[in-house]
KEZALUM-975606 format. One line per 2 residues: their letters; for each residue z, x, y of N, C-alpha, C, O, CB. Coordinates in steps of 0.1 Angstrom, whole numbers. Glycine has a CB too. Example, Ala and Ser with C-alpha at 12.3 -4.5 7.8 and 13.67 -1.06 7.14 Angstrom:
% KEZALUM-975606
AS	78,132,-57,78,123,-45,78,132,-33,85,142,-33,90,113,-45; 71,128,-22,71,137,-11,79,129,0,80,134,11,57,141,-6
This chain:
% KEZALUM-975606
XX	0,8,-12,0,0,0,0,9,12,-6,5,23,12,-9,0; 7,21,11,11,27,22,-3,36,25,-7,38,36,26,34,20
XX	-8,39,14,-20,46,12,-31,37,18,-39,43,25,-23,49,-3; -33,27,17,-43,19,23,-41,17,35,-52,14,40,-47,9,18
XX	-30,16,43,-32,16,58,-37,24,61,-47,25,69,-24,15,65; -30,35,55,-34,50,62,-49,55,62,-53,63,70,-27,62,53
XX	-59,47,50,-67,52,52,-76,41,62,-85,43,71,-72,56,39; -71,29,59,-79,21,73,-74,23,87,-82,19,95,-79,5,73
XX	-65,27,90,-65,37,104,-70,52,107,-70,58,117,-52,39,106; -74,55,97,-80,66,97,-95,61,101,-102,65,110,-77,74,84
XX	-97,53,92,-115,45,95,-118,43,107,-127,48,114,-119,30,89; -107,30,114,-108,28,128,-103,39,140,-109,39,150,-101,16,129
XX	-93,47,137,-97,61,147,-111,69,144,-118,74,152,-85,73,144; -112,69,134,-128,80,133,-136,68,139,-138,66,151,-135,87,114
XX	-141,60,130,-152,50,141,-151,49,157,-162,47,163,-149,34,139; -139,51,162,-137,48,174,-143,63,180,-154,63,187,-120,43,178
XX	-136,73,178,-139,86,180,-157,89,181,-163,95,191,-132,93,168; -163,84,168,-178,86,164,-184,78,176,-195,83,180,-183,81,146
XX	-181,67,184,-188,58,187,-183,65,202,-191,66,210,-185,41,182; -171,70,204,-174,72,221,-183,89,219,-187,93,230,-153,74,233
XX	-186,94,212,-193,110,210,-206,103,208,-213,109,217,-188,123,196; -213,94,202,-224,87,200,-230,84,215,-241,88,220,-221,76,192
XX	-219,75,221,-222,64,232,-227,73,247,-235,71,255,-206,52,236; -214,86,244,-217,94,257,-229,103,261,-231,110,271,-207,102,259
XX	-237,101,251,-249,108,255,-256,96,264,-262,100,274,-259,113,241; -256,85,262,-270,73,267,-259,69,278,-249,63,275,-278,56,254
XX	-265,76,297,-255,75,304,-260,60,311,-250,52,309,-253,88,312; -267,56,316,-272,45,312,-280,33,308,-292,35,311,-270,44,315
XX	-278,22,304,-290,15,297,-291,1,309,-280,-4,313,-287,9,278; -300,-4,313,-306,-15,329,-311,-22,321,-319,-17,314,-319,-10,343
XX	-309,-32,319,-319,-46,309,-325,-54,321,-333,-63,319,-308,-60,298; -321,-51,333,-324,-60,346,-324,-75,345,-334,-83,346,-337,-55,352
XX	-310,-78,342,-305,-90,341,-304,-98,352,-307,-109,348,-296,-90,336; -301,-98,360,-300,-109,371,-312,-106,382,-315,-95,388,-283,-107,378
XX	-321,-123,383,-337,-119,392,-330,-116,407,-319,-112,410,-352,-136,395; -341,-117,414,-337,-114,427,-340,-100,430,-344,-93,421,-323,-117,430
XX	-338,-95,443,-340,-80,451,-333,-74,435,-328,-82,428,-329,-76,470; -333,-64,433,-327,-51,428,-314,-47,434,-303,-45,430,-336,-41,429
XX	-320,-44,447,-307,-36,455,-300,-47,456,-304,-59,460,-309,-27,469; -283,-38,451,-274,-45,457,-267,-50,442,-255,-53,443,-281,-56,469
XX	-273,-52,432,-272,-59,416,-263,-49,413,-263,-38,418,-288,-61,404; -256,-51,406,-249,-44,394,-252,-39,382,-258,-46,373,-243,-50,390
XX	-250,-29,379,-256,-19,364,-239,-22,350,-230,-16,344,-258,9,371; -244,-33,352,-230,-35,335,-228,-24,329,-217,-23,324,-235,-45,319
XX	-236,-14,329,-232,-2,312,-222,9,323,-212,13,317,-253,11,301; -223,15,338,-213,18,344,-207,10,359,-199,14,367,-216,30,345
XX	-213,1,358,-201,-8,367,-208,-5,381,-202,-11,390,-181,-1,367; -218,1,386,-226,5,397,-233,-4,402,-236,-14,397,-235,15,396
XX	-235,2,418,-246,-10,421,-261,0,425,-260,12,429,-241,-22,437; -271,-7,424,-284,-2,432,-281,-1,447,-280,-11,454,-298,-13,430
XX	-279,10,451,-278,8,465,-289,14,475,-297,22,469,-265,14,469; -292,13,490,-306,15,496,-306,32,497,-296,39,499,-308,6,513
XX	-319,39,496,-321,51,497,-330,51,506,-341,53,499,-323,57,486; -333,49,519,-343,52,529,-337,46,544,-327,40,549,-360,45,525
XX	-350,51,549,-352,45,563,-350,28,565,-341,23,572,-367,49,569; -357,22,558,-363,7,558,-349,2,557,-340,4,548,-374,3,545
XX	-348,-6,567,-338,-18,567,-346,-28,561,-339,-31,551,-334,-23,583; -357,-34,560,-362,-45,553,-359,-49,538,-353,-40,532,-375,-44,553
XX	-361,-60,533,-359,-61,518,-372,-52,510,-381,-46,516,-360,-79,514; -369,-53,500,-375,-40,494,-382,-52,484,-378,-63,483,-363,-25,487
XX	-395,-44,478,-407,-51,471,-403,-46,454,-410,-46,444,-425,-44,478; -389,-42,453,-381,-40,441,-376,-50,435,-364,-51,440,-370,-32,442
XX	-380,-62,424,-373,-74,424,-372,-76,408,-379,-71,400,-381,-86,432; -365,-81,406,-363,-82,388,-363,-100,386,-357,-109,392,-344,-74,381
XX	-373,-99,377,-379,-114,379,-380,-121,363,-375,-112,356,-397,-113,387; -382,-128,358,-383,-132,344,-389,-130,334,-401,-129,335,-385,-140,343
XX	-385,-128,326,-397,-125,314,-392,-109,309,-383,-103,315,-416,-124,322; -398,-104,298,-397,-90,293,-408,-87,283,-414,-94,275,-383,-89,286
XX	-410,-69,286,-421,-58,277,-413,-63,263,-402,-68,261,-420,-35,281; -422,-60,259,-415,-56,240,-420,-38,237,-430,-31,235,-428,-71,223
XX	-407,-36,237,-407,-21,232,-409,-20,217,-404,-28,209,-393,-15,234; -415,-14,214,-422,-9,206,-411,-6,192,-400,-1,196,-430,4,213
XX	-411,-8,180,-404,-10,168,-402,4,162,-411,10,157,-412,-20,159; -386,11,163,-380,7,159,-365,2,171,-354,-1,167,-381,15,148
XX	-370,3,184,-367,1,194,-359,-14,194,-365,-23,189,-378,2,202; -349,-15,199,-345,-34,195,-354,-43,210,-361,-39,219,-321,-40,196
XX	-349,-55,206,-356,-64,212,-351,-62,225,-340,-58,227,-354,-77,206; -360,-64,239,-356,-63,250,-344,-74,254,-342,-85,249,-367,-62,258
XX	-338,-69,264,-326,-80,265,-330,-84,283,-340,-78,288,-305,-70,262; -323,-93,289,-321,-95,301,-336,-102,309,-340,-113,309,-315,-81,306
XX	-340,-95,313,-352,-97,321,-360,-84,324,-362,-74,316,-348,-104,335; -365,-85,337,-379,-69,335,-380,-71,351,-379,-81,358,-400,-73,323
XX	-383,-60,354,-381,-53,371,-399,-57,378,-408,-53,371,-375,-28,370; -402,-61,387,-418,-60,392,-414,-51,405,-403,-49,409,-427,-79,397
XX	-424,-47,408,-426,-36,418,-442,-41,427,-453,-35,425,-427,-18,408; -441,-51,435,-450,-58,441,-453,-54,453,-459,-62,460,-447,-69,442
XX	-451,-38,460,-453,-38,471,-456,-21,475,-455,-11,467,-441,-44,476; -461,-19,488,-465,-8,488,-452,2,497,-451,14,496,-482,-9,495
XX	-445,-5,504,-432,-2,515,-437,-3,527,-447,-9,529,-425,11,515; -431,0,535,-431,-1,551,-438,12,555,-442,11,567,-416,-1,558
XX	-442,24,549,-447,34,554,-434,44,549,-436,56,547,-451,32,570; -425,39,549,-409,46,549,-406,52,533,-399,62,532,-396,34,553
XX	-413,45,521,-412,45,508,-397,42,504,-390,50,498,-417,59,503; -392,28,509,-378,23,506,-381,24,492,-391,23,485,-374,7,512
XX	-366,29,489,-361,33,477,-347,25,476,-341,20,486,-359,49,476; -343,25,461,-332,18,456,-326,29,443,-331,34,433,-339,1,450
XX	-314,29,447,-308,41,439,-295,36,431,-287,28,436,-303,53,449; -292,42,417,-285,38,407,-275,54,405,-283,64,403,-296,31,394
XX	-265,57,406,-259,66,403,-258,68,390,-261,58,383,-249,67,408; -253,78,384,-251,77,368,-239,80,362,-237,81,350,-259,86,362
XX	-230,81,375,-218,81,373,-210,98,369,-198,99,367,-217,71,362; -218,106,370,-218,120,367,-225,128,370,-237,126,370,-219,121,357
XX	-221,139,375,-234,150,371,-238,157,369,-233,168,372,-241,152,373; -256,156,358,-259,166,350,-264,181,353,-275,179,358,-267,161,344
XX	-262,192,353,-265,206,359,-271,214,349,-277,224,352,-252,213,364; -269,209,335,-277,222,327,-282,209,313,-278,197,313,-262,242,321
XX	-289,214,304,-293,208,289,-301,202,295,-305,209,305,-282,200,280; -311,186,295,-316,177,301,-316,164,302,-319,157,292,-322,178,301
XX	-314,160,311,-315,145,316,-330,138,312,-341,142,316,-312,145,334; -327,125,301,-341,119,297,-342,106,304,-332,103,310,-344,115,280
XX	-352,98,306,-349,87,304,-360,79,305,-370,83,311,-339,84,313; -360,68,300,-372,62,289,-376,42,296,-368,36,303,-361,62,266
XX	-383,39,293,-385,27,298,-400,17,293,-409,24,290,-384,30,313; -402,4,293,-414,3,289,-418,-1,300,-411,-5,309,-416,-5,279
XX	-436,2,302,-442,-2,316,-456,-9,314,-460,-9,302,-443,11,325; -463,-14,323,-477,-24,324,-477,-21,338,-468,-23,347,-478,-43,320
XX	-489,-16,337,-497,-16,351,-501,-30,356,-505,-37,346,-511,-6,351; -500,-37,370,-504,-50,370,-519,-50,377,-529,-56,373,-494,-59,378
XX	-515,-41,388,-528,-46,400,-529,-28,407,-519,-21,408,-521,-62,416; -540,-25,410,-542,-17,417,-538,-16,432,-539,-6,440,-553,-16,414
XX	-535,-27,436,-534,-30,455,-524,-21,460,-513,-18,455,-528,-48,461; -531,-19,471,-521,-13,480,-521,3,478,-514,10,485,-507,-19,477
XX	-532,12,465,-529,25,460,-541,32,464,-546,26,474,-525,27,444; -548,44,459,-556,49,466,-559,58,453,-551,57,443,-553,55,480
XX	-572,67,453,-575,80,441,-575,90,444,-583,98,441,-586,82,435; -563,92,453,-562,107,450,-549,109,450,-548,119,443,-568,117,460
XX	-534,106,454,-521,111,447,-515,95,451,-504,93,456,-512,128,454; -521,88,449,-510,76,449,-496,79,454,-494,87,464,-507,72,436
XX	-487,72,447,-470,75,452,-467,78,441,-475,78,432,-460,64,457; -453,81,439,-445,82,432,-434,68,430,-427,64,440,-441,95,436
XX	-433,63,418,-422,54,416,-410,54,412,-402,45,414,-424,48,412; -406,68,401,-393,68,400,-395,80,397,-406,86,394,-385,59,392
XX	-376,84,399,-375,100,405,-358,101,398,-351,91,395,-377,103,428; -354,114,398,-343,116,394,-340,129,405,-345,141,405,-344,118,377
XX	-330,124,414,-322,129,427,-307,132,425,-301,128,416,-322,119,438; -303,139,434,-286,151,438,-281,142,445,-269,145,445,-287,169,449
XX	-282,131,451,-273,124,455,-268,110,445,-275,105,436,-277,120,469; -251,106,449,-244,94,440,-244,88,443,-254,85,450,-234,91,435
XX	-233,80,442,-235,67,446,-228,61,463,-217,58,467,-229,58,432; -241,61,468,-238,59,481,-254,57,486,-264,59,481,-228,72,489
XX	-250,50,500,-263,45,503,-267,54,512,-259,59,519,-264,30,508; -283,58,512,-286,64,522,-299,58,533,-309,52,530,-288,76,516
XX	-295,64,549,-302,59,557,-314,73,561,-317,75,573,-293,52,569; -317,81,553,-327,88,554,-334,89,538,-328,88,527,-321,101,561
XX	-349,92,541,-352,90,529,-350,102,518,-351,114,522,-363,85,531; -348,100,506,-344,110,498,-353,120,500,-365,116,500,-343,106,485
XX	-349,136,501,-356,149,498,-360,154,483,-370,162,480,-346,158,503; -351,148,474,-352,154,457,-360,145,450,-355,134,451,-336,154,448
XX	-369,145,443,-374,132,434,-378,142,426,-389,148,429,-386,118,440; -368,147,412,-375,156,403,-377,149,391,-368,140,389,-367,170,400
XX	-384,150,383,-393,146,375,-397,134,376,-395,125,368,-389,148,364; -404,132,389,-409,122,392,-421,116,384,-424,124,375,-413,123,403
XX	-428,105,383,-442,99,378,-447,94,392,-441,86,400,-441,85,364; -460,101,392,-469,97,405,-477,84,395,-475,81,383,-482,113,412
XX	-483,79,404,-492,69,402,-507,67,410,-508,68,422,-483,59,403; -514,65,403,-528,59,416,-538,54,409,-537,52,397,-536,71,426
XX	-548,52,414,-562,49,409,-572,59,405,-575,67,412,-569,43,419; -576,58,393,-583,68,385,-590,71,397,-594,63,406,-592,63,370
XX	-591,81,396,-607,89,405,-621,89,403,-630,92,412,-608,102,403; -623,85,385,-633,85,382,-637,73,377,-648,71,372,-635,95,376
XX	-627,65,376,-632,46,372,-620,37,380,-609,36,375,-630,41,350; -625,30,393,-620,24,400,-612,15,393,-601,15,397,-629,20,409
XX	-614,10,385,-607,-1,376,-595,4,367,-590,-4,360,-619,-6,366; -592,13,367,-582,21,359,-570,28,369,-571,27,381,-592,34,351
XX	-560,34,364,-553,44,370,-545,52,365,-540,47,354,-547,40,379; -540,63,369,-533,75,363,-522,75,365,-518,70,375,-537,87,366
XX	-516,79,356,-499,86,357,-500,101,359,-510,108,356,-491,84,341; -485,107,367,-491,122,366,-473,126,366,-467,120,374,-504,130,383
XX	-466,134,359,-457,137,364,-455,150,372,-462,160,369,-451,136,357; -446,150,383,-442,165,389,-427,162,393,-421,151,393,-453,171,404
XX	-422,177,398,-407,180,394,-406,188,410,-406,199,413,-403,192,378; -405,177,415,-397,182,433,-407,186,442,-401,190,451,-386,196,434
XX	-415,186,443,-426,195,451,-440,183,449,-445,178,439,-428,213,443; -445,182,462,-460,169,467,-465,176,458,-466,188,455,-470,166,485
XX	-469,158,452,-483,160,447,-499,164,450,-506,163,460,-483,152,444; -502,170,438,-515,172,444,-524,166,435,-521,163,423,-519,187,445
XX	-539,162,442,-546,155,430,-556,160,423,-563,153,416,-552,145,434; -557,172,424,-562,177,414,-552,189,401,-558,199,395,-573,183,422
XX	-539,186,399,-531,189,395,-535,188,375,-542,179,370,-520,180,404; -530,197,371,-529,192,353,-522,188,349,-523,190,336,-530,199,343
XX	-508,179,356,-501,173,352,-501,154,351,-493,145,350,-493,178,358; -518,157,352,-518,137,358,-525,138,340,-530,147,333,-534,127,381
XX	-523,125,338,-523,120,325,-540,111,325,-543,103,334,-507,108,322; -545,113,317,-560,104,311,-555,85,315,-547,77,312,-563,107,287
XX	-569,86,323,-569,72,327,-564,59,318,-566,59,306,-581,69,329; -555,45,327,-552,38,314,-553,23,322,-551,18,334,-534,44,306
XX	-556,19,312,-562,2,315,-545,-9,320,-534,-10,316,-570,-7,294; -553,-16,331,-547,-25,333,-541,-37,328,-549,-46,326,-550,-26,338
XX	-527,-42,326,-524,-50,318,-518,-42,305,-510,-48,299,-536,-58,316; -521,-30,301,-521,-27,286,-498,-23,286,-494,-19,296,-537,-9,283
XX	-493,-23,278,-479,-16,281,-479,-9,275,-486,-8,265,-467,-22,278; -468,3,280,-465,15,274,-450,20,272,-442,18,281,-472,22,281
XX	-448,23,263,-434,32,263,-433,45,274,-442,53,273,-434,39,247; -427,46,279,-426,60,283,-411,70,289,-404,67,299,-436,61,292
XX	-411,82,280,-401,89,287,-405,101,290,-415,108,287,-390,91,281; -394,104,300,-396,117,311,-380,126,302,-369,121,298,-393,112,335
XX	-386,140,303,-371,146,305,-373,155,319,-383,158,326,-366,156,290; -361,159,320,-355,168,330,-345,183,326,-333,182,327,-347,158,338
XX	-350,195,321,-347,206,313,-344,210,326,-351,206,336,-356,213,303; -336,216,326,-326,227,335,-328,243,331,-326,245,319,-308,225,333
XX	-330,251,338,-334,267,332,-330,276,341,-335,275,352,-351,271,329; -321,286,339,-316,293,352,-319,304,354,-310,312,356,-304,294,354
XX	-336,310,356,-343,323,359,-348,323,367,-351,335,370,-351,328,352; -351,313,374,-356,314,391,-353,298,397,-345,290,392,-376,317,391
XX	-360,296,409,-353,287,416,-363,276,415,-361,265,420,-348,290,431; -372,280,409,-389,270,402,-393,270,390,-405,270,388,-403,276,407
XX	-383,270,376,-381,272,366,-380,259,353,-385,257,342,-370,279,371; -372,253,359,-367,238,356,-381,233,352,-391,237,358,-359,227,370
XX	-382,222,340,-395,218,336,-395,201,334,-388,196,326,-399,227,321; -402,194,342,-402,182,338,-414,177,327,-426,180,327,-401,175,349
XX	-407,168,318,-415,166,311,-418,152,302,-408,148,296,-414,176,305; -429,146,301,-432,133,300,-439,126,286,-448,133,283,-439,130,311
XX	-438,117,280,-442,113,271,-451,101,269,-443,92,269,-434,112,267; -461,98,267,-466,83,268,-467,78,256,-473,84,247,-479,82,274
XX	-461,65,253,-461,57,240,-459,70,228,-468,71,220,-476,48,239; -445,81,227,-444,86,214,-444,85,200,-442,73,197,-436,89,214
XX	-445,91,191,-445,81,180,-438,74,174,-429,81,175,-447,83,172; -434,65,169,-421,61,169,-412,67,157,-400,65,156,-421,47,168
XX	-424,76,145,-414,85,139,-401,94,147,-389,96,144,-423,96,134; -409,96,157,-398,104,165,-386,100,173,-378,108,179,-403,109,173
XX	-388,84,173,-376,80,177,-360,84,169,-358,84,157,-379,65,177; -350,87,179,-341,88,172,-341,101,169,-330,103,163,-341,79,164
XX	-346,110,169,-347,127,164,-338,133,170,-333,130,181,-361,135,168; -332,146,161,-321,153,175,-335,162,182,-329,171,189,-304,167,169
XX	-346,164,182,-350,171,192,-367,162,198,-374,154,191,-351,188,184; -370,165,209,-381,153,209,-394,163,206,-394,175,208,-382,142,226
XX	-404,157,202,-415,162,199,-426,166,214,-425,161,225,-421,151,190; -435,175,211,-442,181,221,-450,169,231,-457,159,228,-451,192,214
XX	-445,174,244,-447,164,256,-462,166,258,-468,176,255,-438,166,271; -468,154,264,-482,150,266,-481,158,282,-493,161,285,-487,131,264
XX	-475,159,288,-475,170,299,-463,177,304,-452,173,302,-481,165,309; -466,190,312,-454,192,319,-453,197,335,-464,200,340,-447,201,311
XX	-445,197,340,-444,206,357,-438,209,361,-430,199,362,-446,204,366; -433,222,367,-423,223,373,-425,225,387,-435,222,392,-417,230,367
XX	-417,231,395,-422,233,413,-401,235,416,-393,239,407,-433,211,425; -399,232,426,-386,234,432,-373,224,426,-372,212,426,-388,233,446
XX	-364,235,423,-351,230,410,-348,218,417,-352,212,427,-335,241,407; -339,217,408,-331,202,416,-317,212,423,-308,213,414,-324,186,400
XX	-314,216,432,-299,221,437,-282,214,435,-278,202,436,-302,222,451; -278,222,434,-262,220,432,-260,204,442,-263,202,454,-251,238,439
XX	-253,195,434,-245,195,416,-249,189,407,-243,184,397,-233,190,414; -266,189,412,-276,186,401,-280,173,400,-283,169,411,-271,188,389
XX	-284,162,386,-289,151,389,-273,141,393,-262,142,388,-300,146,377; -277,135,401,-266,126,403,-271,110,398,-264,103,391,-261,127,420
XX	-284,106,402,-291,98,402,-305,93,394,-311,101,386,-291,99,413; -309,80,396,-321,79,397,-324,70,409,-316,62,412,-326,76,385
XX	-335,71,415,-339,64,424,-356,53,417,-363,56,407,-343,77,438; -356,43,424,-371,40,420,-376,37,435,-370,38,446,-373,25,409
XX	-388,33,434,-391,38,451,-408,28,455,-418,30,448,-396,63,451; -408,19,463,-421,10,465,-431,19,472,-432,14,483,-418,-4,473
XX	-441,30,471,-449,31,471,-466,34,473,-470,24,466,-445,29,472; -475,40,477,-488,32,471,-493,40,460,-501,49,457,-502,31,482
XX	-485,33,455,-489,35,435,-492,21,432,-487,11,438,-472,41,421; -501,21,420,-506,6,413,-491,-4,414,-480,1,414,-512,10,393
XX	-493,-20,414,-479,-26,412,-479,-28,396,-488,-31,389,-477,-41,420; -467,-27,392,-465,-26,379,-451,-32,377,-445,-37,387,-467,-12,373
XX	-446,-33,361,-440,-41,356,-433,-33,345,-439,-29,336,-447,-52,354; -416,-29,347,-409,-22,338,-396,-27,333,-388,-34,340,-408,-11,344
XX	-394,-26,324,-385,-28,317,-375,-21,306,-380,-14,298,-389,-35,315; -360,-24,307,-353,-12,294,-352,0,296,-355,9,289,-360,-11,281
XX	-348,-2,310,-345,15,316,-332,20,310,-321,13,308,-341,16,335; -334,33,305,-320,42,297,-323,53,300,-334,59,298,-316,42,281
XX	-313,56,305,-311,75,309,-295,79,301,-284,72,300,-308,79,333; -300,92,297,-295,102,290,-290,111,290,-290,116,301,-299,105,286
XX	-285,119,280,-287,137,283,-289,141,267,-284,151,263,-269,148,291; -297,133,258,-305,137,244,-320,123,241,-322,111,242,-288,135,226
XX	-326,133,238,-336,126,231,-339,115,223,-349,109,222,-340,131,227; -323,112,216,-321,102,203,-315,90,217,-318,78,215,-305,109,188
XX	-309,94,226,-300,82,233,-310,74,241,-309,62,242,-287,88,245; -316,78,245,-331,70,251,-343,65,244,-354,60,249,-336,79,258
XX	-338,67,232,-353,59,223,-348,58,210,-356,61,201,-369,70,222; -334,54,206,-327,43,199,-318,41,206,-313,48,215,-323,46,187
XX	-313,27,201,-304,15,202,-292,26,203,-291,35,195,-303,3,187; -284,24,213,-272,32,210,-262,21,200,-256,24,189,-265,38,227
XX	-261,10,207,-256,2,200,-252,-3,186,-242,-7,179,-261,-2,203; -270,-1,185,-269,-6,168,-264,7,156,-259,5,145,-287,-12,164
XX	-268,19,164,-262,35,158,-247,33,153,-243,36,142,-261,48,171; -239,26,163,-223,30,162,-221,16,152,-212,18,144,-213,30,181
XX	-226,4,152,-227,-8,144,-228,1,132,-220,-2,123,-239,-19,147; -237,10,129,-240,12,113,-229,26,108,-232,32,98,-260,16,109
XX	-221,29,115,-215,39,114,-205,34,112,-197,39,105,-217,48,121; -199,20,119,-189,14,120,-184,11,102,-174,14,95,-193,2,129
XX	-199,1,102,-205,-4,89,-199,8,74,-190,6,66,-225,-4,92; -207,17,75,-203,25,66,-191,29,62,-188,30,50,-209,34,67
XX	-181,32,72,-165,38,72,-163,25,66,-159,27,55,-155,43,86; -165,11,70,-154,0,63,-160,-3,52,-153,-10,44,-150,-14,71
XX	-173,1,46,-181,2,31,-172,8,22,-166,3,12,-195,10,30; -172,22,27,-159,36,20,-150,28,18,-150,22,8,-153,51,30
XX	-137,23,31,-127,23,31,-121,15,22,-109,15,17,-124,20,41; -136,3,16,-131,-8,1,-128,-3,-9,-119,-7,-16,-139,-17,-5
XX	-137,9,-14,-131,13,-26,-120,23,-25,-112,23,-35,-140,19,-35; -118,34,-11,-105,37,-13,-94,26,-17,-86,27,-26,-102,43,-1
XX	-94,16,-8,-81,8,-14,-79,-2,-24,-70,-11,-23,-75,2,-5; -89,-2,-36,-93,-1,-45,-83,6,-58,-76,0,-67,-104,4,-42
XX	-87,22,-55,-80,25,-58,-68,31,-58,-62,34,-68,-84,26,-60; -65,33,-47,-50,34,-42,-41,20,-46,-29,20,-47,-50,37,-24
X	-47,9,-47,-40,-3,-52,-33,0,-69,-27,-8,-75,-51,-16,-51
């Protein structure tokens, strides 16, 4: 008798233990649950809000509206709703910023999301904008527009088929459009998986490598290491005390439609379920724990 408590407290301290060392890699996961502006909403997984990152007093063309991507299998079902990005900004590139509650300075920061290009309006073919960025400031609002956007995804209109448009990533430093980091043209309407990482390297001050994924395989979901990126770039580090944030930002990049934002610091926490991981680990210790008291009975 005395033997079987002992070993089902032992189960439920280790489960508990396995599940906060599991959970703390995926720093956070956005289902973009409640419609309306963005800014100003609440992030449930750390208790944050989107707060304003620019010049622009106006409402921002950042809105989370109904409906949801389906992420790609073995990925779970999307939860909440799904973010639209309907606007080009004021000239100012109003931004909306999410802290991460920490921050990261060395290993790398991932973070993964599904997306559909909607409409080309408002963008151009040669460096479009950039729409989301990983920045050195927390959580606080700012009235100047952000300086850091490292491992950004530019966006624009193919160059060579008006009807189409590119992805390109770069890591702190303007884009250019004739760069080898912009990605092969991709159709409108179509969704995609995609993550970015952010590697930290300390040999020079232009060193740091961002690096991006389009629709991975899904063998690779869940891996401790991720498989070779469809591009990379680097340009000027991110400076002390490193990432604090992510920002998303309105504009003239194509309008598009994202959903199931999760940021990280491993490759497995951004492209599986953190959730359902600690469920099956849970699962297993109280599988064991029956026949220990079995036979200790």
């Amino acid at each position: 008798m005395i033997w079987s408590k002992l070993v089902s407290s032992f189960c439920a301290c280790f489960a508990l233990c396995v599940a906060s060392t599991t959970s703390a890699a995926l720093l956070v996961y956005e289902p973009f649950t409640n419609t309306g502006q963005l800014l100003g909403q609440t992030n449930a997984s750390n208790g944050l809000n989107w707060l304003r990152a620019g010049t622009s007093t106006t409402d921002t063309a950042i809105n989370v509206v109904s409906g949801n991507l389906t992420l790609p299998s073995p990925m779970p079902v999307s939860q909440g709703n799904e973010l639209a990005m309907t606007g080009i900004g004021d000239g100012s590139g109003s931004s909306t910023r999410l802290a991460l509650g920490q921050s990261i300075s060395s290993g790398t920061v991932y973070y993964s999301f599904e997306f559909r290009g909607d409409s080309l309006s408002g963008s151009n073919n040669t460096i479009g904008g950039f729409f989301i960025g990983l920045n050195n400031t927390g959580n606080t609002s700012q009235t100047t527009n952000p300086s850091v956007a490292a491992a950004r995804i530019q966006a624009r209109i193919d160059p060579a088929d008006g009807t189409k448009f590119d992805l390109g990533i770069f890591s702190n430093v303007a884009a250019v459009a004739g760069a080898a980091s912009w990605l092969p043209a991709m159709t409108i309407g179509d969704s995609h998986f995609i993550v970015v990482g952010y590697t930290f390297n300390t040999g020079s001050a232009t060193d740091d490598v961002a690096s991006i994924w389009i629709d991975p395989n899904p063998s690779t979901f869940g891996a401790a290491t991720p498989p070779a990126p469809d591009k990379t770039a680097t340009g000027g580090d991110v400076s002390s005390p490193g990432v604090l944030s992510l920002i998303l930002r309105q504009s003239p990049a194509p309008y598009f439609t994202m959903d199931e934002l999760r940021i990280g610091t491993e490759w497995n926490s951004v492209t599986v379920p953190e959730p359902a991981s600690i469920g099956m680990v849970a699962l297993g210790l109280i599988l064991l724990a029956g026949p220990l008291r079995r036979r200790a009975a």
